[in-house]
N, C-alpha and C positions, 0 to 999 in steps of 0.2 A: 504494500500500500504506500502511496506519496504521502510525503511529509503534508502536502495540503490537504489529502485526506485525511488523515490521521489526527491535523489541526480543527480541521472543519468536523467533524467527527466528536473533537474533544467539546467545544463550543456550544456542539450543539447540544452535548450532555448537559454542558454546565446552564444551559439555557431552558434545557428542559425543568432542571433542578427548580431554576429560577423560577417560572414559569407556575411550577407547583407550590413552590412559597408562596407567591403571590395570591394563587388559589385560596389559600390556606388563611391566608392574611384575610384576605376579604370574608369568606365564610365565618372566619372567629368575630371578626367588628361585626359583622350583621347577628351571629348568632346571642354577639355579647348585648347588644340592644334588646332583645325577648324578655321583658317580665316574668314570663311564664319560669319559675322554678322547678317546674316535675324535672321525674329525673332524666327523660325523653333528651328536652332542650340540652340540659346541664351535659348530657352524653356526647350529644353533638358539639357544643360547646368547646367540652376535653379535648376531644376525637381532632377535631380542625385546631386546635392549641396545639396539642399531640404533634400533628404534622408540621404542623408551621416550624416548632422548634426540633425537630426533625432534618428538616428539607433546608433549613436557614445554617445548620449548624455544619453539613456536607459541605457548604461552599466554605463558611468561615471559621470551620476548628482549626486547631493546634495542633490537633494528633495526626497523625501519620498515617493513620486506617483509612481517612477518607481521600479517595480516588483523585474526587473532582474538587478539590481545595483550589480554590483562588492563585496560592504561592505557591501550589504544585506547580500550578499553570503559568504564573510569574517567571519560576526557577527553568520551566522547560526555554519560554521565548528570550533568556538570557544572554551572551555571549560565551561560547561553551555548553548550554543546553539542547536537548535534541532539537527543539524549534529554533535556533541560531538562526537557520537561515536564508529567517522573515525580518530579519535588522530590526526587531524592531524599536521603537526606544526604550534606552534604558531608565532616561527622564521620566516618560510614563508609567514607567513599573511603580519605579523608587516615588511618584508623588501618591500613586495608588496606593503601595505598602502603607508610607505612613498617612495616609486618610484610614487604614483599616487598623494602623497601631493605636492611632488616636480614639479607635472606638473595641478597642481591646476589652479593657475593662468590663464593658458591656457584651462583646462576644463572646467574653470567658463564661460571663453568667449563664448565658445562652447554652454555652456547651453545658455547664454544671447542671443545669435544669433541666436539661436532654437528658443527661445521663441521670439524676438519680428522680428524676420524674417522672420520666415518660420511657425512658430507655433502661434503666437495671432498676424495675420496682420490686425484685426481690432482697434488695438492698437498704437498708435503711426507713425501715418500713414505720418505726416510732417517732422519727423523727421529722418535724414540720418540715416543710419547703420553703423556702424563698420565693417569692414571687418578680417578675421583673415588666415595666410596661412596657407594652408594645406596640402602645399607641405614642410613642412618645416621638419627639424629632428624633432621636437618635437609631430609632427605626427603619423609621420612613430612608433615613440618610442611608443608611446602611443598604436599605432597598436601594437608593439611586446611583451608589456606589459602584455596587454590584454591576448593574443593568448597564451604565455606562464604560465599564469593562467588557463586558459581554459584545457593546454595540461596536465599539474604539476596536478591539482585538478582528472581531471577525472583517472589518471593512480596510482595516492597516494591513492586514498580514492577509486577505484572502483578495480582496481588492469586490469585496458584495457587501451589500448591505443587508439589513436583516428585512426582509421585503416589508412585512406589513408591523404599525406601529405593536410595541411590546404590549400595549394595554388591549390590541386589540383582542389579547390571549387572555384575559383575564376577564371573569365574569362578571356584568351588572347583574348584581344581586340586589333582587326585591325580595326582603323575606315574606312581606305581606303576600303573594304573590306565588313565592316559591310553597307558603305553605298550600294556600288556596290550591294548585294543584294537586299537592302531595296528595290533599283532603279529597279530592276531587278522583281521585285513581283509587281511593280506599272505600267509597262508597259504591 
């Protein structure tokens, strides 16, 4: 396979990822607005938090386990890395890195909350969680972060663009609406 495949290939995983965050992101703000307390909501609720810090944590851990890491992808298109050579800059890596150092702190939690909340809950099972917001700017930033990697890399180094705009992957959710069907297929 070409290095451009194998770049375009990688992109699009991490895009995918991205993709399903975003999923995840909007399903949790929508399902977090429901009054309704049963334990229905609250499941769904979990379930799209579940994912969000899931699918958020692939692109931005520390660990080594995950495939599609941001600074895997940094370290490949470097000088000397297997993506070498896409030239691409190193200016861009390095101002990326640290927008994603600067928001370290909060991707660590991300990762800690992954793992003993959603991801090893045979672990720690007395002991409270931390909670961390995810409505907050530092978020949202992290979303545009990301997305603006995603957009810069594929059109630098493949010379395309990502055809249709990133939102346009991402669901207008009406939960008024989304139930009304649900109800409506159950009847």
């Amino acid at each position: 396979m070409s290095k451009e495949n194998e770049l375009e290939n990688e992109i699009k995983e991490i895009f995918q990822i991205y993709i399903r965050t975003r999923h995840s992101y909007k399903s949790f703000l929508c399902l977090s607005e429901i009054d309704d307390i049963s334990m229905f909501w609250r499941h769904l609720t979990f379930i799209s938090q579940k994912d969000l810090f899931i699918e958020i944590d692939k692109l931005t851990s520390f660990s080594g386990n995950q495939k599609f890491r941001l600074t895997t992808l940094f370290n490949k298109l470097r000088s000397g890395g297997h993506f070498q050579k896409f030239n691409f800059s190193e200016k861009k890596l390095d101002n990326w890195n640290n927008e994603l150092n600067k928001l370290s702190d909060y991707t660590q939690k991300i990762s800690t909350l992954r793992d003993e909340k959603f991801g090893h809950t045979d672990r720690n099972k007395k002991e409270e969680h931390k909670t961390i917001n995810i409505q907050s700017s530092k978020f949202k930033k992290l979303l545009d972060i990301i997305e603006d990697i995603i957009k810069t890399i594929y059109l630098d180094c493949l010379n395309k663009y990502i055809k249709e705009d990133i939102n346009h992957f991402i669901p207008k959710i009406n939960p008024k609406n989304e139930i009304e069907k649900a109800y409506s297929k159950l009847t």
